[in-house]
N, C-alpha and C positions, 0 to 999 in steps of 0.2 A: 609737675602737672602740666597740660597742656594749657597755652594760651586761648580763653575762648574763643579770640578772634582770630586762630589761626586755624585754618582747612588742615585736614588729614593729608599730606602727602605719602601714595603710595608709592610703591615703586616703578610704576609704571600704569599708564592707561590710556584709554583711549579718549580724541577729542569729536566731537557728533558737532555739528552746524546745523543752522536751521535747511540748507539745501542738502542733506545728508537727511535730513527728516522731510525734508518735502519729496526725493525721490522716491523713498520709501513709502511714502502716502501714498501715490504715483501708482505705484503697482499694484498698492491694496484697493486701487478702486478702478485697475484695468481686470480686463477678463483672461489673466494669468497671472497665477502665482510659484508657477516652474514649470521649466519647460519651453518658456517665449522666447523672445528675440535678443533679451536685455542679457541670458549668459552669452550668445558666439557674441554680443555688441561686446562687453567686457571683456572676453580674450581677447578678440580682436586688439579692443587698447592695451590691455596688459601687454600683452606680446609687442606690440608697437613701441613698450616705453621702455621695454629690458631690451629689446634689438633679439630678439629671437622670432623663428618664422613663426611657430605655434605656442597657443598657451592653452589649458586646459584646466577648466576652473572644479573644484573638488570642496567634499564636504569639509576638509579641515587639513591641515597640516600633514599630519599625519594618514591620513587617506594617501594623501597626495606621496609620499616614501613609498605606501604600501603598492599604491600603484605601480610607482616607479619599478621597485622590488618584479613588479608580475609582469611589467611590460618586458624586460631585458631578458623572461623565464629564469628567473634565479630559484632552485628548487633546493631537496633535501641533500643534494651529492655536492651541493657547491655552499661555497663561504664569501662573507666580503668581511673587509678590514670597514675597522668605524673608529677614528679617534674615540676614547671611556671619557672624557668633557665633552659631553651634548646632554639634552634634555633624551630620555628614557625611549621615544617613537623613533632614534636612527636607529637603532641597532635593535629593538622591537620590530621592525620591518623584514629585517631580514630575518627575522624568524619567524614572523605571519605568514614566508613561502616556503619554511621549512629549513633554509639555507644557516648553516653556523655563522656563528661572529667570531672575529679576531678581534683585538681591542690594540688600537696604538695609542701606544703615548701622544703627549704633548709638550709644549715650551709652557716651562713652568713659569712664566713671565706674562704669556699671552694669554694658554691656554688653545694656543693653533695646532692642528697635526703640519709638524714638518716633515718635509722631503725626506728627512734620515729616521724619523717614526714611521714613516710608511714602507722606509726601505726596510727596518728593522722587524716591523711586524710581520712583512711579505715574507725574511728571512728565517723568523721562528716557525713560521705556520708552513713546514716539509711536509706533513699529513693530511693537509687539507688541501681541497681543490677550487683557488681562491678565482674568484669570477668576475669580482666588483669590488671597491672601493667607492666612500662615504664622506667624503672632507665633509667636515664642518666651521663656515663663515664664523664663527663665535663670537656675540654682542655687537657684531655688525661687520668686526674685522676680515680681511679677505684670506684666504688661506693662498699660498702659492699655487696658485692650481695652474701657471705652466710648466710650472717643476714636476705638481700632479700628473697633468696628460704626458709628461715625456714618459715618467716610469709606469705609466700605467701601458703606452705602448708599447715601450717595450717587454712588458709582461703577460700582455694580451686581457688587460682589465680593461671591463668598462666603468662609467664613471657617472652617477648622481650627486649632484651638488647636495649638498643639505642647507640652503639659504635661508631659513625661516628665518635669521634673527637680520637678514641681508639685505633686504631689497631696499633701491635705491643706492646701494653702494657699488663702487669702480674699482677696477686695478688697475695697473699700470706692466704691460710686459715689460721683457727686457730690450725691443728694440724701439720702444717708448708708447706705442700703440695703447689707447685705455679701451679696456675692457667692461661694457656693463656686466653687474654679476645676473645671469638668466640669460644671458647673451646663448649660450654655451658654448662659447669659441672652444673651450678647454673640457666640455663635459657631453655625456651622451642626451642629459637629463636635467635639470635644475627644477627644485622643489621650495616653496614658499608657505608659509603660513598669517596669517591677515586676521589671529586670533586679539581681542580688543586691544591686550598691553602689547601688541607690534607697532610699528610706524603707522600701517594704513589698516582699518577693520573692515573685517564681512560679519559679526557677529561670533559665526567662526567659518571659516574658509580657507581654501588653500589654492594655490595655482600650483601647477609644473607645467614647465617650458622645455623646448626642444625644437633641432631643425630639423629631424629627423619626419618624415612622413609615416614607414611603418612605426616607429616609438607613437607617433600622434592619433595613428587610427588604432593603437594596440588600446592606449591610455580611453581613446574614446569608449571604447568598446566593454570595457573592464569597470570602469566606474560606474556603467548603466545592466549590469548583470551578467556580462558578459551578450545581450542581444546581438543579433544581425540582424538586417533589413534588407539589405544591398541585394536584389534578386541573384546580380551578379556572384553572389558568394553561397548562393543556397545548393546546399549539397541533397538534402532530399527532395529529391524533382518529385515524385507525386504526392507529396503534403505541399509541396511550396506552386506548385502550378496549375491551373485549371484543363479540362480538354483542350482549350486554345493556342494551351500554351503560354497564357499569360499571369503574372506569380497575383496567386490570391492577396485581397488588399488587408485582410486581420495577420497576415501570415512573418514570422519571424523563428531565428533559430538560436540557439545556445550550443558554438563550437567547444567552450570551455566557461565552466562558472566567473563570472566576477561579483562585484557589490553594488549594493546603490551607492556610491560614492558622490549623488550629484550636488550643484547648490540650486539653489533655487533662484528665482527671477528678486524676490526681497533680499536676499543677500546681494547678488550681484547688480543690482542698484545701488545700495548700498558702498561693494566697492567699487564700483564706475566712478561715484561720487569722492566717494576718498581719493581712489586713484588723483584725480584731477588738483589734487590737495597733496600730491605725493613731494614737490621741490618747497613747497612751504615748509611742512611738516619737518622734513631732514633739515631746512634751513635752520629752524628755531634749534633741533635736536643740535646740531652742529654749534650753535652760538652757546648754548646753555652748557655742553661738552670744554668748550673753550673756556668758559667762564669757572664750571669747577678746576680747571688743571688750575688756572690762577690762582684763585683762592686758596685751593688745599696746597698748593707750595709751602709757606709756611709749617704742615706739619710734620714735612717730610726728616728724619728717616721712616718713621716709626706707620707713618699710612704715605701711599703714592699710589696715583692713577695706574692702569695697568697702558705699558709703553704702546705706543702708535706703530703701525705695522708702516714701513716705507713702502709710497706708491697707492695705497689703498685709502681712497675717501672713504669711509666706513657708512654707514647704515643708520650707525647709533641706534641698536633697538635696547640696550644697556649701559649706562657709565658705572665700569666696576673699578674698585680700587684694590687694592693691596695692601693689609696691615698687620704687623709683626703685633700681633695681641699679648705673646709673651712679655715681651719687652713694654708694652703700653700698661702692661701688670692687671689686663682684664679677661672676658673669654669671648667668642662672635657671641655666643648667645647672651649673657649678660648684656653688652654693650648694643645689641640688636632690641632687648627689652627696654637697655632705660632709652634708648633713641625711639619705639615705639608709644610709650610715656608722655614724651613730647610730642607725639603726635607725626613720627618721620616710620615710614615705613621700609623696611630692608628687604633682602632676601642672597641666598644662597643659587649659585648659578653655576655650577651643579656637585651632587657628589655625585663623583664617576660612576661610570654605567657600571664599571667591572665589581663593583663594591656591592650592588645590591643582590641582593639571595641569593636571587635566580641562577644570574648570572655567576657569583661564586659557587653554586652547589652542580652546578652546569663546566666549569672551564675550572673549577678549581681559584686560588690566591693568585693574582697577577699580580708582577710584581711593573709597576706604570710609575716611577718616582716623580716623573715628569707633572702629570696629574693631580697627584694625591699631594704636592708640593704647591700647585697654584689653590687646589682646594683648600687646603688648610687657612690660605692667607686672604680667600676673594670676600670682598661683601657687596654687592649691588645696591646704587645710591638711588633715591627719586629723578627718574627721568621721563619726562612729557610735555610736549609743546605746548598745554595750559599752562606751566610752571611760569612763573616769574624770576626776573633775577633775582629781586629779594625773598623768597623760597630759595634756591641755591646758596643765600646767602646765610638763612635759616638753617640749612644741613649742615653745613661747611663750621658754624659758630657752636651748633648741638655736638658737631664730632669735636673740635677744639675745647671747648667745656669738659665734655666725657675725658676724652686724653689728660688734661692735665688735672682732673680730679685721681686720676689711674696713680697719677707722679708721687 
């Protein structure tokens, strides 16, 4: 049974401040609630704090891909490659524009698409006419993405980051140069999510970034219905202009549908304020990340943190581990129930995209060893910069209990 003086640790969540509640008051009692000055204010910083020229703020995460997906025109005749470890909206994306999926493997250690999974996916996929690739950051870690832009130039791929579990974190090139991840030294595009259990919240929200000017007015453009305003852009002159000659002021066009994809002015309060909370937040995630590899040393073979990627400060939107349950003589879901009992919340990150229905009654049994090898063994621990050390010390004691009751 749970302690009654111990809080429910989930697996993640978000932390709100009173100045995260007083912005958000802020707007509820100005005279906009979307639409004002407070989203281009929060690209603006966004964009400022990943080193990218544009950021473009979006209903959620997943907007923010699908965007991506329509800005680049990826349609029915084209496909992209998408590492099968991500959450369900990479590779949902590109088939919101109609475009196939390829699925790459992974390093069944990480859980990262490597250089040689993307080379090998480009390799199987002769039939397909491959447009784009989809790295995915995974639990914070950085994906090689100079390895990424080399093969992707040489292939003629563009490139969307998938960062939702990323932001705040860095790489390191090979001629020692650090990379902010949104930066997009390495990508056409870079896509974020700021949904509660991420590092920084909007309620739900998303940003994509880019240095790209057409990418930035495509993305503008597409998340607001696909409207124009720009007289300069108006193609039917007598709906758009008066005898004068000058463009009527209700008047607007639609060159191609997009979505309401926008946030609002209480979101993006919201993440301005986080934002500003962004080097705190990873600080704690980073110290409380250090503090479980120590702790759980002790239990290793049998559980171990999943390895550190070289060069890459990570994000930490996840501390996941690795545990051989066979041998520990239990199953993730038992040992997820009795850790739930005690009051520790788990979860599963992810089973691979290629595994669900769809996708198999769609591409047929892929065979991703890489994948279906880190899934079998990943559990996700409580991570959030509410957390205490003694909470971390609380999981770490409830997993060594469980283990050696298994024995």
């Amino acid at each position: 049974m749970t302690d009654p003086g111990s809080r429910f640790l989930p697996y993640g969540r978000h932390q709100i401040d009173e100045d995260d509640i007083a912005a958000v008051v802020s707007v509820l009692r100005s005279d906009s609630l979307t639409g004002g000055p407070l989203v281009a204010e929060f690209e603006q910083a966004f964009a400022e704090r990943v080193g990218a020229r544009f950021a473009v703020a979006c209903a959620n995460g997943t907007a923010g891909l699908h965007l991506a997906a329509m800005a680049l025109g990826l349609g029915p005749d084209d496909a992209a490659i998408v590492p099968t470890l991500t959450f369900l909206a990479t590779a949902n994306a590109a088939r919101y524009v109609g475009a196939e999926v390829v699925f790459a493997d992974v390093d069944p250690a990480t859980g990262l698409m490597r250089p040689e999974d993307l080379q090998d996916a480009h390799a199987k996929a002769v039939n397909r006419k491959i447009r784009a690739v989809i790295p995915v950051h995974l639990n914070g870690q950085c994906v090689d993405m100079e390895a990424v832009a080399g093969f992707a130039g040489r292939n003629g791929l563009r490139i969307i980051e998938d960062a939702c579990h990323a932001i705040g974190a860095t790489y390191r090139t090979r001629s020692g140069d650090e990379v902010r991840v949104g930066a997009c030294r390495h990508s056409d595009m870079t896509v974020f999510s700021l949904h509660p259990v991420k590092t920084i919240a909007m309620g739900e929200g998303g940003v994509v970034t880019t240095n790209d000017p057409d990418l930035h007015a495509a993305l503008l453009r597409l998340r607001n219905h696909g409207m124009v305003r720009e007289a300069s852009r108006f193609v039917q002159r007598d709906e758009a202009f008066d005898a004068d000659g000058q463009p009527n002021p209700w008047y607007y066009e639609m060159p191609e549908p997009g979505y309401n994809y926008r946030a609002s002015e209480i979101h993006c309060a919201l993440g301005l304020s986080q934002l500003r909370k962004l080097d705190r937040f990873l600080a704690r995630r980073r110290e409380l990340a250090n503090l479980y590899d120590r702790m759980l040393a002790p239990l290793t073979p049998l559980l171990r943190p999943i390895p550190r990627i070289a060069g890459c400060a990570s994000g930490w939107h996840l501390y996941v581990v690795q545990m051989d349950f066979p041998s520990a003589k239990t199953t993730r879901a038992t040992l997820m129930r009795r850790l739930l009992g005690k009051g520790i919340g788990t979860q599963v990150h992810y089973l691979p995209v290629h595994r669900q229905p769809y996708y198999r009654s769609r591409y047929g049994n892929a065979l991703l060893p890489g994948a279906d090898a880190y899934y079998a063994s990943c559990l996700s621990l409580p991570l959030f910069p509410a957390m205490s050390n003694g909470e971390v010390e609380r999981v770490v004691a409830a997993l060594a209990d469980e283990l050696a009751q298994a024995e």
